[in-house]
N, C-alpha and C positions, 0 to 999 in steps of 0.2 A: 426461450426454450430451456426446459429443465431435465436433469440429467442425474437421478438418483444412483450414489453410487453407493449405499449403505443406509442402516436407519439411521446413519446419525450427521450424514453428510449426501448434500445437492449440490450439484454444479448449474449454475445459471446464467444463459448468457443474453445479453443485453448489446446495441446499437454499439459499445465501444470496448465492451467486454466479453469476449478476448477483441484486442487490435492490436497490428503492427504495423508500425511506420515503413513506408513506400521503401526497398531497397533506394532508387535512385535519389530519395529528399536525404539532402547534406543539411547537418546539424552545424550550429555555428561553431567555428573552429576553437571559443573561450570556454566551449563545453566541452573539455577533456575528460572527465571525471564521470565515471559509471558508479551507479548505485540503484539497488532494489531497496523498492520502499514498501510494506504493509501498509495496506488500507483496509480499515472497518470497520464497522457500526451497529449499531443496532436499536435505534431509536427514529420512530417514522419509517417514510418509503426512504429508507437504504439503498437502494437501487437508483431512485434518482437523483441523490445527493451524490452519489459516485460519478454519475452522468456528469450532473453540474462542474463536481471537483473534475474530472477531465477536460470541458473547456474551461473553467478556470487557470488549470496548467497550461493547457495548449498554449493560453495569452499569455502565459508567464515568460520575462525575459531571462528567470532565471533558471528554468530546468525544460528540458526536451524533452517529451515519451518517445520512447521507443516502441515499447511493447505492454499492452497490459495482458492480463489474464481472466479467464472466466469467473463468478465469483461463486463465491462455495459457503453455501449454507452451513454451519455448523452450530453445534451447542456452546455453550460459555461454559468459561473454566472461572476458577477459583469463587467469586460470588455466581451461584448459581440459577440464583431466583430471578432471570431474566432471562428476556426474548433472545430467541438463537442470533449470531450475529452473522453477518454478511462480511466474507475479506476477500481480496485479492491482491496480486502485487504488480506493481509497476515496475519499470527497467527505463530508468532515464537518463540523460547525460545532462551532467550541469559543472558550472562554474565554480560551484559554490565550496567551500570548504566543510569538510563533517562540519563542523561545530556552528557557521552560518548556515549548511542547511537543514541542522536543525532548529535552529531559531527562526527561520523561512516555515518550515513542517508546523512548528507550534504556533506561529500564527495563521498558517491556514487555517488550522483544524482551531482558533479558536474564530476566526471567520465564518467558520462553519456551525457553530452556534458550541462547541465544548465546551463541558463545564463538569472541571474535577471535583468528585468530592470523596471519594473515596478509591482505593485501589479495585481494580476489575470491575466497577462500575457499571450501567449503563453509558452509554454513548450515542452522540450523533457521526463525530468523526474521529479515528484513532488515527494517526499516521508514524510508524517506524522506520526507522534508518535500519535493514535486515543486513546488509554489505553496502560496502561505499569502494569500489576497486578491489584492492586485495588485501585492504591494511587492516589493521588488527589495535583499537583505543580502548583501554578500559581507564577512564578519569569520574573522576564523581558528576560531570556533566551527562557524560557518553560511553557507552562502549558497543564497540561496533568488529564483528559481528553483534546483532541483537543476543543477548543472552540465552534467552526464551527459543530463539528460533528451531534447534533441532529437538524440542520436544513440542513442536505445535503444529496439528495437522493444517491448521489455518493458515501456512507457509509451507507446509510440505508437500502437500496436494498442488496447490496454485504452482508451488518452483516447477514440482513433476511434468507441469505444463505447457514451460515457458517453451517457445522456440530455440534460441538464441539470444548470447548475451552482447549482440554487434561488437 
């Protein structure tokens, strides 16, 4: 189902986007840690690579979904001369420390077929660390919140979204 909300943004929802986790399913207790992650792409059917990447996580023992969000069509920023991309975000609970999951994230997404070669790129799969609880990193690894995030409708729309942060 798609859901124009402007010429320059679609909301489209797909078999697990938007989804929320059953109030009554308990997350495992080593997953104390909330974090909203961006996802998005724009290389191929994007939509079923998101599919994919959702049971992919599901089987993960290292992060939980809680919640994802609709995905939302938009145009690319800074290189421009590419296909609009596909994001949404996810709300999961995990174990993992910022800085393990992000070395967790980068190798998803380079499972996923990524391949850097320039900044703002084409893509198969982007994944960002948008908050991780309520802490505040900025090191030459990480900085979290995302930097980018309060000037990107591609997280502003999808947050607008979310339910709840459990």
């Amino acid at each position: 189902m798609k859901k124009v909300l402007s010429p320059k943004h679609t909301l489209i929802s797909t078999q697990h986007y938007p989804w929320r986790i059953h109030p009554s399913t308990r997350t495992p207790i080593s997953h104390r840690h909330k974090a909203i992650i961006g996802i998005g792409g724009n290389i191929g059917d994007v939509s079923r690579r998101f599919e994919h990447l959702f049971w992919f996580l599901k089987r993960s023992n290292s992060v939980t979904i809680i919640e994802t969000t609709p995905l939302l069509q938009n145009p690319p920023f800074g290189f421009i001369n590419q296909n609009d991309f596909h994001n949404a975000l996810l709300l999961i609970h995990t174990s993992l420390t910022p800085k393990k999951l992000l070395m967790y994230l980068l190798h998803v997404e380079k499972k996923f077929g990524r391949k850097r070669s320039m900044p703002n790129a084409p893509r198969t799969l982007d994944l960002d660390i948008i908050f991780y609880n309520n802490i505040k990193i900025d090191s030459k690894e990480l900085t979290i919140p995302h930097p980018q995030w309060i000037y990107r409708d591609s997280v502003l729309i999808p947050l607008s979204l979310m339910k709840g942060q459990s």
